[in-house]
ROSE-824211 format. One record per residue: x negated, y negated, z of N, C-alpha, C in turn. Coordinates in steps of 0.1 Angstrom, whole numbers, padded with zeros to 4 digits, always signed. Atoms other than C-alpha are relative to their C-alpha. Example, Ala and Ser with C-alpha at 12.3 -4.5 7.8 and 13.67 -1.06 7.14 Angstrom:
BEGIN
-0009+0012+0000-0123+0045+0078-0009-0012+0000/+0009+0011+0000-0137+0011+0071+0008-0011+0008/
END
This chain:
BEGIN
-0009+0012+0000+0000+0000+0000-0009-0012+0000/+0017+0014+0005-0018-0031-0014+0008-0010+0014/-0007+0010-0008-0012-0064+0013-0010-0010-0003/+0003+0016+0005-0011-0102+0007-0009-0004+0012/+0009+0008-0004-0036-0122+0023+0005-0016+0001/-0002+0013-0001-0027-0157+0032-0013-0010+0010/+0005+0014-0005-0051-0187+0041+0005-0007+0009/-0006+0009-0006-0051-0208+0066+0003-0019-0013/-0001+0011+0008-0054-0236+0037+0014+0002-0006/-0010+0002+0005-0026-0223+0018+0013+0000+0013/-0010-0004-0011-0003-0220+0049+0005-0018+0003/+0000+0017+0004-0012-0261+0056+0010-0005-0013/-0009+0005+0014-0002-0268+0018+0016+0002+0002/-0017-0001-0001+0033-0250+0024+0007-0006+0010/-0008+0008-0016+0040-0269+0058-0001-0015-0001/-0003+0017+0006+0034-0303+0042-0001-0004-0010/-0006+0004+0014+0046-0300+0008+0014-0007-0001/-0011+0003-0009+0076-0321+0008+0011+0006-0004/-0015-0008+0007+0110-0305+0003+0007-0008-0006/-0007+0003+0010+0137-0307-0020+0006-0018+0001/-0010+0011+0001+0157-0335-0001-0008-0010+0003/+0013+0012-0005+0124-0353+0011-0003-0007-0018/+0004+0004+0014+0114-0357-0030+0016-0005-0008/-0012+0003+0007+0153-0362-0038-0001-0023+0007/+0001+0015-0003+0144-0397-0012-0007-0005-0002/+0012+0008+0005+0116-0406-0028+0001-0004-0012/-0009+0005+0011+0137-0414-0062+0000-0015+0001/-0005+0013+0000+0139-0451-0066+0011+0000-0001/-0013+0005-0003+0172-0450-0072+0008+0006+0009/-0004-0004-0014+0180-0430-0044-0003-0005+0012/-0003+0011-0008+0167-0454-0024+0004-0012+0001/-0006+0011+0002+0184-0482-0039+0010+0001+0003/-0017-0003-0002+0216-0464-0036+0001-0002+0014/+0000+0001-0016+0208-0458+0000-0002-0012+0007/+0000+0014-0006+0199-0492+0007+0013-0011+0001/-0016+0005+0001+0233-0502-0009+0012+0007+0014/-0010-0004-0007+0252-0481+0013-0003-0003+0015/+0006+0008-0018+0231-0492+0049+0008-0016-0001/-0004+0011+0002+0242-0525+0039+0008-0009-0011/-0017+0002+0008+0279-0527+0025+0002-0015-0006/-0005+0019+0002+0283-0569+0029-0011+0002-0014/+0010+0005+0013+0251-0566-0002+0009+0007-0012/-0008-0012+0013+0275-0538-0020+0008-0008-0004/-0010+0008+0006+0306-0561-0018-0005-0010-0007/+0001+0013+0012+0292-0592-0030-0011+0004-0012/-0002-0001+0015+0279-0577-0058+0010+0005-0011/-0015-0008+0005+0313-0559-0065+0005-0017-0004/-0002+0012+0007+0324-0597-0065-0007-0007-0013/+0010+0001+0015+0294-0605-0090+0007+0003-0008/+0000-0005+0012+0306-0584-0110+0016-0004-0005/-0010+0011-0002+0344-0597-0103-0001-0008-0009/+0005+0014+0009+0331-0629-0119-0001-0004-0009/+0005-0002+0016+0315-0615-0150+0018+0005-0003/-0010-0009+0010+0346-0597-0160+0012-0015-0002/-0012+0008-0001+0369-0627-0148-0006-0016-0017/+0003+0008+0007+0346-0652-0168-0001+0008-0019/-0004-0007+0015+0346-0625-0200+0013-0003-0005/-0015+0002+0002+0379-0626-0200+0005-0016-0010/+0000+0015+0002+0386-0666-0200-0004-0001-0014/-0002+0005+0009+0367-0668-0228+0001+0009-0019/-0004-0009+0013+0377-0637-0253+0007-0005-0008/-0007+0004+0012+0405-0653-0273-0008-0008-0009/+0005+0013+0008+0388-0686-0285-0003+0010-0012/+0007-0007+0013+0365-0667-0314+0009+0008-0006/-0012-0013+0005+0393-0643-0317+0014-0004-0010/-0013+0004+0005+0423-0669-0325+0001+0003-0017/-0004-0003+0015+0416-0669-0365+0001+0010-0005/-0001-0015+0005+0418-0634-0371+0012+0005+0008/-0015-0004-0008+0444-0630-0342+0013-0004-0009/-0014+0000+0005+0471-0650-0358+0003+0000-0016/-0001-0006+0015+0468-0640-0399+0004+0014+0002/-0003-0012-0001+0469-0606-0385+0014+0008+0005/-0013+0002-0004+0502-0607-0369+0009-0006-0007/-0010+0009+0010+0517-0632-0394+0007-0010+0009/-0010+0016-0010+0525-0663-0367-0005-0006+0000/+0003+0014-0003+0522-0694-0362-0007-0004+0006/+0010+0003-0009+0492-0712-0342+0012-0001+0011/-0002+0001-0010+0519-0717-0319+0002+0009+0008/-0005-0007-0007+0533-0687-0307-0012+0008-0002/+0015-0005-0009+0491-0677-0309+0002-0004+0013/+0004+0008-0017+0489-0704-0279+0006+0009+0011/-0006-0005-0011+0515-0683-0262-0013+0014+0008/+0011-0005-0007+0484-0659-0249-0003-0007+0012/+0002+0008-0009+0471-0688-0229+0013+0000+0010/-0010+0003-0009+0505-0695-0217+0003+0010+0006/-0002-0009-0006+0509-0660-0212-0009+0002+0014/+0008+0001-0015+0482-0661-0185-0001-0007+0009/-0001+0010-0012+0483-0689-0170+0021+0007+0010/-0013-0007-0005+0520-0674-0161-0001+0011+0010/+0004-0012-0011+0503-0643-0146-0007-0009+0013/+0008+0010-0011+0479-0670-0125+0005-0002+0009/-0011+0007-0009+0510-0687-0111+0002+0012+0010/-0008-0007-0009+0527-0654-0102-0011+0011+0010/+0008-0006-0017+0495-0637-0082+0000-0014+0006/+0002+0007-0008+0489-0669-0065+0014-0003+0009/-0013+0006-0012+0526-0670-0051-0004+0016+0004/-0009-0016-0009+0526-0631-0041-0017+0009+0006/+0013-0008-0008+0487-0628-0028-0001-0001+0011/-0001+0000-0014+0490-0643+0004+0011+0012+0006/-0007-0007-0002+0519-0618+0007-0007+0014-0002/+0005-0018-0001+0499-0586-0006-0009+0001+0005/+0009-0002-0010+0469-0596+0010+0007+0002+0018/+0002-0004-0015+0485-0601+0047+0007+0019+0006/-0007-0015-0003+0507-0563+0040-0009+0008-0001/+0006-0007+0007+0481-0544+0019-0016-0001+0009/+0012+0007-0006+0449-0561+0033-0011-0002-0015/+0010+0009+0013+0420-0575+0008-0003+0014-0011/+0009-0011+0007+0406-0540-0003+0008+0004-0010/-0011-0003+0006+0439-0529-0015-0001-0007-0016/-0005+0004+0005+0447-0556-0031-0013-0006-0015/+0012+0004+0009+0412-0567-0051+0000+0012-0009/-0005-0009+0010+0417-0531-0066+0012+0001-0005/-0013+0002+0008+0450-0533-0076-0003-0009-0011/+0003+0009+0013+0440-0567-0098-0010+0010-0006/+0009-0003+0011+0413-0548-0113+0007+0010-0007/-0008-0010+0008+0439-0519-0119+0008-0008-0010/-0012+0009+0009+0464-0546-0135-0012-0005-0016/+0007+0006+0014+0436-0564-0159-0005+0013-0009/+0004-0011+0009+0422-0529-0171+0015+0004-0010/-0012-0006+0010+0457-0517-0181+0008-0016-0011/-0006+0010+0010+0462-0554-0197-0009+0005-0012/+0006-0002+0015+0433-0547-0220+0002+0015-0011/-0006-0010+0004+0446-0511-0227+0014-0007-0011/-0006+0000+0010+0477-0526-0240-0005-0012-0012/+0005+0008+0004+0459-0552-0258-0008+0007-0014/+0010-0006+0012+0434-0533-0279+0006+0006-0011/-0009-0004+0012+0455-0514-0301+0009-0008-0008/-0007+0008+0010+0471-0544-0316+0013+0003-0002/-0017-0003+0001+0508-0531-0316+0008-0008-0001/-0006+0004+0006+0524-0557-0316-0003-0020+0011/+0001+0008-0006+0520-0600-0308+0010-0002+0016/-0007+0000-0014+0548-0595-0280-0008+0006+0011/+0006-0008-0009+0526-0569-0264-0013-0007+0005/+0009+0008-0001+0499-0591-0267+0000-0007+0013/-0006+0014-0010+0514-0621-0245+0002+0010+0009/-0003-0009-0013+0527-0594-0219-0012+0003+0005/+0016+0001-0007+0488-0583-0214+0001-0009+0001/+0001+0014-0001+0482-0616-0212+0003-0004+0015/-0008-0001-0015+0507-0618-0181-0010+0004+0007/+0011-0012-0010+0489-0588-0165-0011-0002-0002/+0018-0001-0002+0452-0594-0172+0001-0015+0010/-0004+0011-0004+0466-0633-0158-0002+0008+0015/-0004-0004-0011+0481-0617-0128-0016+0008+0009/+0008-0008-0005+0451-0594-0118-0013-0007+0001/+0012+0005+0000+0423-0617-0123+0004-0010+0013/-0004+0006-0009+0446-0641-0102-0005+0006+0013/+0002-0009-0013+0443-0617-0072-0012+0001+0002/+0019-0004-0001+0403-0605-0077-0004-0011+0004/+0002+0010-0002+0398-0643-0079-0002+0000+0016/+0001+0006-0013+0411-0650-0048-0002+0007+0013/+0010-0009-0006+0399-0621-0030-0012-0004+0003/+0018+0002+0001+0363-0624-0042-0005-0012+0011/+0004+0015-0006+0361-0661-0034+0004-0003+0019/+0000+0006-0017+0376-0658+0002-0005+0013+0007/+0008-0005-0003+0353-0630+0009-0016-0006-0002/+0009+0003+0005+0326-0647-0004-0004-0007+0010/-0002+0009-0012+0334-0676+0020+0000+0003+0011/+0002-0001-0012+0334-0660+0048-0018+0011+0005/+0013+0000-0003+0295-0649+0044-0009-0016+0008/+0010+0008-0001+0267-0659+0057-0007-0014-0012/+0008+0007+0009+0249-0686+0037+0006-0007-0009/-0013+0000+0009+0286-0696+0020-0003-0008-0009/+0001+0013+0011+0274-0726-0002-0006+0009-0008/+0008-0007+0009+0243-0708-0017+0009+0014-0009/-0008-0014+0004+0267-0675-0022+0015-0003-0011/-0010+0003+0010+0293-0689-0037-0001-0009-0012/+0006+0003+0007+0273-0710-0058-0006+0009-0011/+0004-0014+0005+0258-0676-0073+0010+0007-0006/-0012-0005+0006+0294-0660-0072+0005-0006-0018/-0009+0004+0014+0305-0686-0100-0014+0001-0011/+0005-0005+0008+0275-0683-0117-0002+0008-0011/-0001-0011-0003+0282-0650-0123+0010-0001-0014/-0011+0007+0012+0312-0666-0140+0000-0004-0015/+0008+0012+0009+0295-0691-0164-0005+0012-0011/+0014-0013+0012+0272-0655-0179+0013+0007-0003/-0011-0008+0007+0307-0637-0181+0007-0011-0010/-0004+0007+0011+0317-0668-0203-0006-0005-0009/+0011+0003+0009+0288-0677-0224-0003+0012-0007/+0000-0013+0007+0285-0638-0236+0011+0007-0008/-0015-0008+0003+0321-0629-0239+0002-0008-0017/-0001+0003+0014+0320-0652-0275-0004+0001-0007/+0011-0001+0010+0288-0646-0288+0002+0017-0004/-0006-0011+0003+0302-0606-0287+0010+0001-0006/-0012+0002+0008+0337-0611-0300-0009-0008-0014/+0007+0008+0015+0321-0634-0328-0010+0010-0005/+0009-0015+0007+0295-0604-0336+0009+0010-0004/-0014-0014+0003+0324-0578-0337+0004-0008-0014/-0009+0005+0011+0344-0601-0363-0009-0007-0011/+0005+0008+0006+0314-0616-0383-0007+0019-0005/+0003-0013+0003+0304-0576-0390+0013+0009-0005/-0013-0001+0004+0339-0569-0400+0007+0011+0009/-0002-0012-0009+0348-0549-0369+0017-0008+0003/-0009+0008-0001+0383-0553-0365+0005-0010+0019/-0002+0009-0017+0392-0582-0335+0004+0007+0013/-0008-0008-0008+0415-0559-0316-0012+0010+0012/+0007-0013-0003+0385-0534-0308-0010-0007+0012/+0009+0005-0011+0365-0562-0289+0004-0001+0009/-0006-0002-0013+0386-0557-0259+0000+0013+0002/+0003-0013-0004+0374-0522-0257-0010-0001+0007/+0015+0005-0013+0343-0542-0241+0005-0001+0010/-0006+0007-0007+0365-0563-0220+0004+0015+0014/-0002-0004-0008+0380-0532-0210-0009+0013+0007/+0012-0008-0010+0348-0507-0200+0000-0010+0013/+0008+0008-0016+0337-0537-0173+0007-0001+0003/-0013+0002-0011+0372-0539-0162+0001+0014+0009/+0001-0008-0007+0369-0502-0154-0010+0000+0005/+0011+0000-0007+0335-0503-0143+0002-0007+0013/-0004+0011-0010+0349-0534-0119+0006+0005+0008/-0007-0011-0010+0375-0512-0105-0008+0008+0008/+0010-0009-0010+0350-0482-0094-0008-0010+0007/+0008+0006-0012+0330-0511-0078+0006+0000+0012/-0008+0003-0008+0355-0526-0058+0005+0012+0009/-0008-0010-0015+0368-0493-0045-0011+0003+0009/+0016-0002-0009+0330-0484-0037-0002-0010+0007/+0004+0011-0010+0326-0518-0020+0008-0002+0010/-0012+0003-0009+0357-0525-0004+0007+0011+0008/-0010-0008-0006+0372-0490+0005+0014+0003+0001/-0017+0001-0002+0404-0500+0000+0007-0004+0015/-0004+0003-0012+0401-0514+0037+0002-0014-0003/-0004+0010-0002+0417-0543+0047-0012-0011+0007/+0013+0012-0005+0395-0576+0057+0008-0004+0013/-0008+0011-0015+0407-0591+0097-0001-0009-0007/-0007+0017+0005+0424-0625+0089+0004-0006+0011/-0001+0009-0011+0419-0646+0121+0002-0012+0001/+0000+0018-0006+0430-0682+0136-0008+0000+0012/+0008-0004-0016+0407-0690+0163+0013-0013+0008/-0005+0008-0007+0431-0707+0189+0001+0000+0016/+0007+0000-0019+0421-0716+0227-0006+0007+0002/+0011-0010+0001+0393-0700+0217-0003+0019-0003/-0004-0020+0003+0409-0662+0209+0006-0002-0011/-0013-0006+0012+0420-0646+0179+0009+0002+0003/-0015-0002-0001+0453-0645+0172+0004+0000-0015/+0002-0001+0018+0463-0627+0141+0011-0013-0007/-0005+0011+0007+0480-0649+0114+0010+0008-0007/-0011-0004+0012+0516-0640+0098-0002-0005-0009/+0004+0004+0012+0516-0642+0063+0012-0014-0001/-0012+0011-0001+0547-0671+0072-0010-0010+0004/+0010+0008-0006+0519-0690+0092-0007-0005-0009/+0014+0002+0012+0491-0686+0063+0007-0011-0010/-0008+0010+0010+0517-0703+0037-0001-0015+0006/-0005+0012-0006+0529-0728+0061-0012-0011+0005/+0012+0001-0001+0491-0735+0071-0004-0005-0012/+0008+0006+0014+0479-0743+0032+0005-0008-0001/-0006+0015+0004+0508-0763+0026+0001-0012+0009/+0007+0011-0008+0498-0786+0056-0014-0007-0006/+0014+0004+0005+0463-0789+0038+0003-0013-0007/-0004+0013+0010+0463-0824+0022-0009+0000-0011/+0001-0005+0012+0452-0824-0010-0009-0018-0005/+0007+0009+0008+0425-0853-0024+0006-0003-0015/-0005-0002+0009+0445-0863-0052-0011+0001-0013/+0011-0005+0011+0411-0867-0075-0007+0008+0004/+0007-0011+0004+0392-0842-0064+0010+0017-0004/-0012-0011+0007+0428-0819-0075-0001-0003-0019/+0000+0009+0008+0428-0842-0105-0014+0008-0011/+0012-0002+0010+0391-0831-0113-0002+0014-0002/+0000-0018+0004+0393-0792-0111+0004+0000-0007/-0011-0002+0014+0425-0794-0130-0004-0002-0011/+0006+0005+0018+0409-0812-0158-0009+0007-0002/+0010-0003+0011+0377-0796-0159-0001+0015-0006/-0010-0015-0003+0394-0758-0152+0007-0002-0018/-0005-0001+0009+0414-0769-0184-0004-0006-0016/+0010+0006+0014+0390-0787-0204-0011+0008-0001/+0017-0014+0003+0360-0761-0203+0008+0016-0004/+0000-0018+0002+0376-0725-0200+0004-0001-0012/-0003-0002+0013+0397-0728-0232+0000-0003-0014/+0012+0009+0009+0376-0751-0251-0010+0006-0005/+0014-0011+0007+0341-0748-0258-0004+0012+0006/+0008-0013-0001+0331-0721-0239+0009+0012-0006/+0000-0015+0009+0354-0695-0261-0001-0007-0010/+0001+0002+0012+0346-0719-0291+0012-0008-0003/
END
């Protein structure tokens, strides 16, 4: 009967070779992942980042798109515009019903939900079926960005460092709207049909979703008043009644409005 021989050298080697899961954490991106997950508040606000981009893609997809949109439907520049109108309509109706699904749902919920709603706007969108269907996305990608918006931004705000961060956040914005035209104008200047460049729109809309659930959990954010020095939670009747007390600078309302309406659907989609 023959017999193995073992070293004390080879015995060493086998006792401090590293194992599977030791070399699985020595991966760079295994430890990027893992650094993401130690520290969630860096996960979410890039989940908003990314929020940002998709909300600033969006904004300015039509512009480059309009002269091929309304020959191909057979209408009128006007009942084009109705897109715009269609969204700003979704805008309105998250901003009346977010204080409400945020204080039921809580933030996590509800920041995935808008990304559920703008994904399934660009679904019906892409296939071109029909200009009614059109303006209806429109609503819903409206409605869902409404929500993410105002998530992101009052998550954002309640970081550390809030100016610098939310300075960044919109940034974020500005690259999803400076890209979103020079792509749609490549699609349509290559003879790809218009319709198909919301098949971009809609990857990062799902990509945006898996963030958000990965960042957020689908947990709710605490929504505090400090009063006589204790929390005390806030009815969603309170929160309303609370903003609409806020007094309102009539020019610095005056100068969002304008520049909100003179930049997004202007030059930056062209």
């Amino acid at each position: 009967m023959s017999t193995v021989t073992v070293t004390q050298t080879e015995v060493d080697i086998a006792e401090n070779s590293p194992t599977k899961a030791e070399k699985e954490r020595s991966k760079p991106f295994h430890q990027i992942w893992q650094r993401l997950k130690s520290d969630n508040a860096l996960l979410k606000e890039m989940a908003c980042h990314l929020t940002m981009i998709v909300a600033g893609w969006n904004g300015a997809a039509a512009g480059p798109l309009i002269p091929y949109i309304q020959p191909y439907f057979k209408v009128s520049f006007t009942v084009t515009s109705l897109i715009y109108v269609g969204e700003a309509i979704g805008f309105v109706l998250g901003g009346i019903s977010n204080t409400w699904l945020t204080d039921r749902y809580g933030l996590g919920k509800v920041i995935a939900f808008g990304a559920l709603m703008q994904t399934l706007s660009y679904a019906l969108i892409a296939p071109a079926i029909h200009m009614g269907v059109m303006v209806f996305g429109s609503v819903i990608a409206g409605y869902g960005l409404s929500l993410q918006d105002a998530a992101a931004n009052a998550y954002i705000a309640g970081c550390p460092n809030m100016a610098f961060k939310m300075g960044l956040a919109h940034s974020f914005f500005g690259w999803g709207a400076f890209l979103s035209p020079l792509v749609g104008t490549a699609f349509v200047s290559h003879g790809v049909q218009w319709s198909l460049f919301y098949l971009t729109a809609l990857g990062l809309s799902g990509l945006n979703v898996v963030a958000v659930i990965l960042a957020f959990k689908l947990k709710a954010a605490p929504v505090e008043k400090i009063a006589g020095g204790e929390g005390v939670p806030w009815t969603c009747q309170e929160r309303v009644r609370e903003l609409l007390r806020v007094p309102l600078d009539p020019e610095l309302g005056m100068h969002c409005a304008g520049s909100r309406a003179a930049v997004t659907p202007g030059p930056i989609p062209w």
